[in-house]
C-alpha positions as a printed NumPy array, in Angstrom:
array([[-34.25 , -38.212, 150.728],
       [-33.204, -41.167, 153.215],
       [-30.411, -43.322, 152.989],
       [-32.009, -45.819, 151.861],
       [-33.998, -44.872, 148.849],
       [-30.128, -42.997, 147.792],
       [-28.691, -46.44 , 147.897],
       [-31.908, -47.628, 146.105],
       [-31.32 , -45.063, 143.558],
       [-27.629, -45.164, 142.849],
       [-28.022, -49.13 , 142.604],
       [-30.246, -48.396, 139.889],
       [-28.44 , -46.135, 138.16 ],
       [-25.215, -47.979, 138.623],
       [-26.793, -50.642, 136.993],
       [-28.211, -49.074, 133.879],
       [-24.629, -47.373, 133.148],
       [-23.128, -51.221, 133.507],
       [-25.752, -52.224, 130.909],
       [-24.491, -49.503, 128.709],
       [-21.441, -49.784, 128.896],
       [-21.831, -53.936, 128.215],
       [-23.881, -52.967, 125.614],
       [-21.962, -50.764, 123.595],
       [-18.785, -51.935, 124.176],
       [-18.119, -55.221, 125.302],
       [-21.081, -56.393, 122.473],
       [-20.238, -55.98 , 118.983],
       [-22.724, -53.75 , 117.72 ],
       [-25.449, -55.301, 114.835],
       [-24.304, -55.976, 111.275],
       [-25.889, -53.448, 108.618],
       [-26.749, -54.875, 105.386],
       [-27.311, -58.153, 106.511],
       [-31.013, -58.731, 105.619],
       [-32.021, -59.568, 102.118],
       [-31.58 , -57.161,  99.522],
       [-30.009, -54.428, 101.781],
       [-27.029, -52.839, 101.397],
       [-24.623, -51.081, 103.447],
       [-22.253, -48.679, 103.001],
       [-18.66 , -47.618, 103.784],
       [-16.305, -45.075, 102.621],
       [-16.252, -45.312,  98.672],
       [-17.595, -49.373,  98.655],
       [-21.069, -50.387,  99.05 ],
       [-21.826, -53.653, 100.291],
       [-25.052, -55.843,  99.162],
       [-25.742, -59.403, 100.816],
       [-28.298, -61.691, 101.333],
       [-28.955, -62.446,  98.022],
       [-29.39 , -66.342,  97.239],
       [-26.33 , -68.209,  95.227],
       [-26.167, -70.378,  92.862],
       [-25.   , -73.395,  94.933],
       [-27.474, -74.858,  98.046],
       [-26.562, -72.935, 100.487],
       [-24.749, -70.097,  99.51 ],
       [-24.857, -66.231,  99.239],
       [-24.34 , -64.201,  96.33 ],
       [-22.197, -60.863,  97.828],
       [-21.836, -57.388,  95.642],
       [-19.27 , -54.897,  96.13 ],
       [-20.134, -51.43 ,  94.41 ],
       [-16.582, -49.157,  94.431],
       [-18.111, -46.284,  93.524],
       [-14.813, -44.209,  93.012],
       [-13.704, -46.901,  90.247],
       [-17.486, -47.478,  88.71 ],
       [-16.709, -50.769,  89.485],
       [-19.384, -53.801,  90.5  ],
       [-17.481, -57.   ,  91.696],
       [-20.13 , -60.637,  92.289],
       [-18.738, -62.929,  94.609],
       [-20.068, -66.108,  95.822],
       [-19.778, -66.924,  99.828],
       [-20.448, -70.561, 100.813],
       [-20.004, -70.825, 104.703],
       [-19.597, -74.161, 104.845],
       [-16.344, -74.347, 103.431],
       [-15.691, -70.674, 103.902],
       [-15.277, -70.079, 100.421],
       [-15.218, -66.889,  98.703],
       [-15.232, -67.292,  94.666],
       [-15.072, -64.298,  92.336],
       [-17.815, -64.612,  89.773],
       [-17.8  , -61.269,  88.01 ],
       [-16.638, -57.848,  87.878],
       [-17.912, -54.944,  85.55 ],
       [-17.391, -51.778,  84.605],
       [-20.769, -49.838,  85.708],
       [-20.265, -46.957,  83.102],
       [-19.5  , -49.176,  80.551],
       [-22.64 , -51.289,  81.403],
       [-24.782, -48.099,  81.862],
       [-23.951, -46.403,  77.897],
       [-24.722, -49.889,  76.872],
       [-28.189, -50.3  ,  78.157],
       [-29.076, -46.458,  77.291],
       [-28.466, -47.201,  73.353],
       [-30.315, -49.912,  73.761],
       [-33.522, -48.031,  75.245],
       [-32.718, -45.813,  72.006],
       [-33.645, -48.429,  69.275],
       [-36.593, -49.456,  70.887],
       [-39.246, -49.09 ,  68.842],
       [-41.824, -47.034,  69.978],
       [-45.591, -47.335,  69.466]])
């Protein structure tokens, strides 16, 4: 190989490890969870935005603590940067509630 398609080469690969390295590094990397209705997940909390608020404008954000059984609604406008609590409930609680009422259904 001659000098010159070496130096051709390495410029090229020197490149691509710079993009890399910008990339992955230097960039933050893409938020998870931050399209509607998707939810992403770390440690023992799970994390659901995009949901609409109530207010023009603003987002409703759930956090799931699994260990606890815990579901906490808060409500992010970013033009004030305001984070309101709006709820928090006890998922087990919630859960036993909505199986007795599947059991007096009436059925057909």
């Amino acid at each position: 190989m001659s000098d010159r398609a070496q130096f051709v080469l390495g410029s090229v690969m020197l490149a691509l490890a710079i993009g890399l390295l910008v990339g992955s590094v230097v960039l933050p990397p893409a938020a998870q969870g931050a399209g509607a209705g998707t939810e992403g997940r770390g440690f023992r909390y799970g994390l659901v935005t995009g949901v609409h608020g109530n207010a023009q404008q603003s987002e409703t954000v759930y956090v799931i603590d699994d260990s606890n059984e815990l579901i906490m609604i808060y409500e992010y406008n970013p033009r004030s940067r305001d984070l309101v609590a709006r709820n928090a409930q006890d998922m087990r609680a919630e859960a036993a509630r909505l199986i007795k009422l599947r059991g007096h259904e009436p059925k057909e």
